[in-house]
N, C-alpha and C positions, 0 to 999 in steps of 0.2 A: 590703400585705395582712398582718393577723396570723396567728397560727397558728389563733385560734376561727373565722375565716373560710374557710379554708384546706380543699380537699376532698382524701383521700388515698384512691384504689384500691390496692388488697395482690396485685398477683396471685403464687398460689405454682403456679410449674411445677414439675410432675415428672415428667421424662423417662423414667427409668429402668423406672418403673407409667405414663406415658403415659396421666397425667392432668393437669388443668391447672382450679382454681379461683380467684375473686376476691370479693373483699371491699371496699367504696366505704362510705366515712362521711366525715360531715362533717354543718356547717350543714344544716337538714332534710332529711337523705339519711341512710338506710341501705339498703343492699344486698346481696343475698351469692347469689354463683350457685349450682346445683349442680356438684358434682364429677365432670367433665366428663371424655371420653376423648378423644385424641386420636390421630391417626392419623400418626405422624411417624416418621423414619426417622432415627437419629444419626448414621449416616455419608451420607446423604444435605443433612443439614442441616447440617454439614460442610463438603461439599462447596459448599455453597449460602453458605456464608459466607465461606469463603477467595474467592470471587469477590466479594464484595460489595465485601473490603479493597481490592479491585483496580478500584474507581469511577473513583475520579479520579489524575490524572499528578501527577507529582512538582510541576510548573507550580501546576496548580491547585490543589492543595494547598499550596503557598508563598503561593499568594493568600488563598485562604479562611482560614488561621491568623494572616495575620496583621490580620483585619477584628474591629472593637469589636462590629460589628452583622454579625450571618453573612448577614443577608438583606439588606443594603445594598450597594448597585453599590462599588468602586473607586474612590477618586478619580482612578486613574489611568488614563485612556483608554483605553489598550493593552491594558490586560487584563481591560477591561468585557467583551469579548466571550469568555473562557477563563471568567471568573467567573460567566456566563451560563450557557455547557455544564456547566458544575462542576453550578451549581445543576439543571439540568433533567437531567444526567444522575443525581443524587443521590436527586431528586423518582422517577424512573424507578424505579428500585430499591426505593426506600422504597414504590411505590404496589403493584411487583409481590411483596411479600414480603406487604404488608397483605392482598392478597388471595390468597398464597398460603396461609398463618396462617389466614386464613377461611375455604378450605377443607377444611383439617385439622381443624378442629374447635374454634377459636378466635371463631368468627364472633361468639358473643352475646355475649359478654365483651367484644370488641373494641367491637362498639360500643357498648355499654352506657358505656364507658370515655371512647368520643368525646362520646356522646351527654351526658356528667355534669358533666366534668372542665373548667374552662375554664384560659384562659391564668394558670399560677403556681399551681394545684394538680399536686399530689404523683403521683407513679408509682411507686411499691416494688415490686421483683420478688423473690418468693427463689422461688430452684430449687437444683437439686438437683446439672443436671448438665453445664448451659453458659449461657454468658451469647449473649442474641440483641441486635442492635442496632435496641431497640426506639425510640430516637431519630429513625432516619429512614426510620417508618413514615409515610406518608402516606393516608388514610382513603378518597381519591377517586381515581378511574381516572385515568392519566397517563403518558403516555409521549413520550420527546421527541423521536421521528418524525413524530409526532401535528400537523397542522396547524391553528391557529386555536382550539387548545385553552387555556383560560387556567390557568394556575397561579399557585396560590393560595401562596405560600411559609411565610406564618404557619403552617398547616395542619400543616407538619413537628412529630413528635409532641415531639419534642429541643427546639423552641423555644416549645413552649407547656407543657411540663410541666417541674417539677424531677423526677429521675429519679435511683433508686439501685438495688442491685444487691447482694445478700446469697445468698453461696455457702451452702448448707445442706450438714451433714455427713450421711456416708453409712455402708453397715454397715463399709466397707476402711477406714475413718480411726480402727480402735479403738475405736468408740462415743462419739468426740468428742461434745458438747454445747455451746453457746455456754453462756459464764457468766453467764446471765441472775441466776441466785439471790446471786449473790458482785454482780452490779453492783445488783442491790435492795436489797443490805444496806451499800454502799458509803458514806464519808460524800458530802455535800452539796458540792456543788462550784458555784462559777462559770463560766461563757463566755460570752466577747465574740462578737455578731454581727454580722455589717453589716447594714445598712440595704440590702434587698433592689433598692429604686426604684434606688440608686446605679449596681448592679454587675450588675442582670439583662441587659442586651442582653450584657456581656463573657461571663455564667456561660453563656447559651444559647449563644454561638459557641461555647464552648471545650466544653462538651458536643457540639453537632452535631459539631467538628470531630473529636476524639476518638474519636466513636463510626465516623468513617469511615474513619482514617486508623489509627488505632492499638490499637482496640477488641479486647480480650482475649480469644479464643474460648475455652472452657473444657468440655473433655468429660472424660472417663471417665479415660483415659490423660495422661497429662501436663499436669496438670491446676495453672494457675495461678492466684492470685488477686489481683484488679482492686487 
């Protein structure tokens, strides 16, 4: 897929004014929501993510990192069935955060986003004042109590989008700016890319896995960057 075919949604959160807008362009698409409020709580949202890190065991996690394909079995028998729970307990989380997000006030964006985007289009987030692990959102109801429910794994939003994450400056950072104007005036430069068809199933593991295991939470106070 080149980049003219390529659809990218912008969504910019912000915590802080507890609003949240997006923007989808691409091949004949454009879109742009209004500036939306949201009903969220930071230390409640917090608190909702320190649990998330805590999905899967130390086990399934040794298995899941070390797969080319995140949604492909083991070849090793033994831990077809840990690699099983990894996944449905992951799917779990990711389905009750999408509809916890669309409760708050996320709802139209969210699916406007599923509804556009398909697999190997773009996800940009900038906010302002934490990073969410919008990886393993999943868009449909799913719990792995749930009997005879089927799960869909592609669906994981980590394996079907590329996905970044741009910390925005705030008024306590001395009126930081990103160097936009110095990198416009910059000279011209080269970079090597790979060929996307090669390394997608390795780049979406190592995303999904990242986002569960090791995923930066970032708020107000001690406040890191990815």
């Amino acid at each position: 897929m080149s980049n003219g075919d390529v659809t990218t949604a912008t969504l910019h959160l912000h915590l802080k004014t507890k609003t949240v807008s997006c923007q989808i362009s691409g091949p004949k698409v454009y879109w742009e929501s209004a500036l939306t409020p949201i009903d969220i709580d930071l230390a409640g949202m917090s608190g909702k993510i320190d649990q998330l890190k805590k999905i899967l065991n130390s086990e399934q996690t040794a298995i899941w990192a070390g797969l080319r394909d995140p949604l492909a079995e083991p070849s090793n028998q033994t831990t077809t069935e840990e690699f099983a729970n990894a996944v449905e307990r992951v799917v779990t989380e990711g389905a009750t955060l999408y509809r916890q997000l669309s409760e708050l006030g996320f709802r139209k964006i969210l699916e406007k986003i599923e509804s556009t985007l398909k697999e190997g289009d773009r996800l940009s987030i900038h906010t302002d004042s934490a990073f969410l692990p919008w990886e393993i959102l999943y868009p449909y109801e799913y719990n792995k109590d749930w009997k005879n429910k089927k799960l869909q794994r592609e669906a994981l939003w980590g394996y079907k989008f590329m996905t970044n994450h741009i910390l925005l400056p705030s008024a306590d950072e001395g009126g930081w700016e990103a160097p936009i104007a110095e990198h416009q005036a910059g000279p011209v430069f080269v970079s090597l890319n790979l060929n996307k068809a090669i390394i997608c199933k390795m780049l979406a593991a190592r995303r999904l896995y990242f986002a569960i295991t090791l995923y930066p939470v970032t708020f107000n106070s001690g406040r890191r960057r990815a």
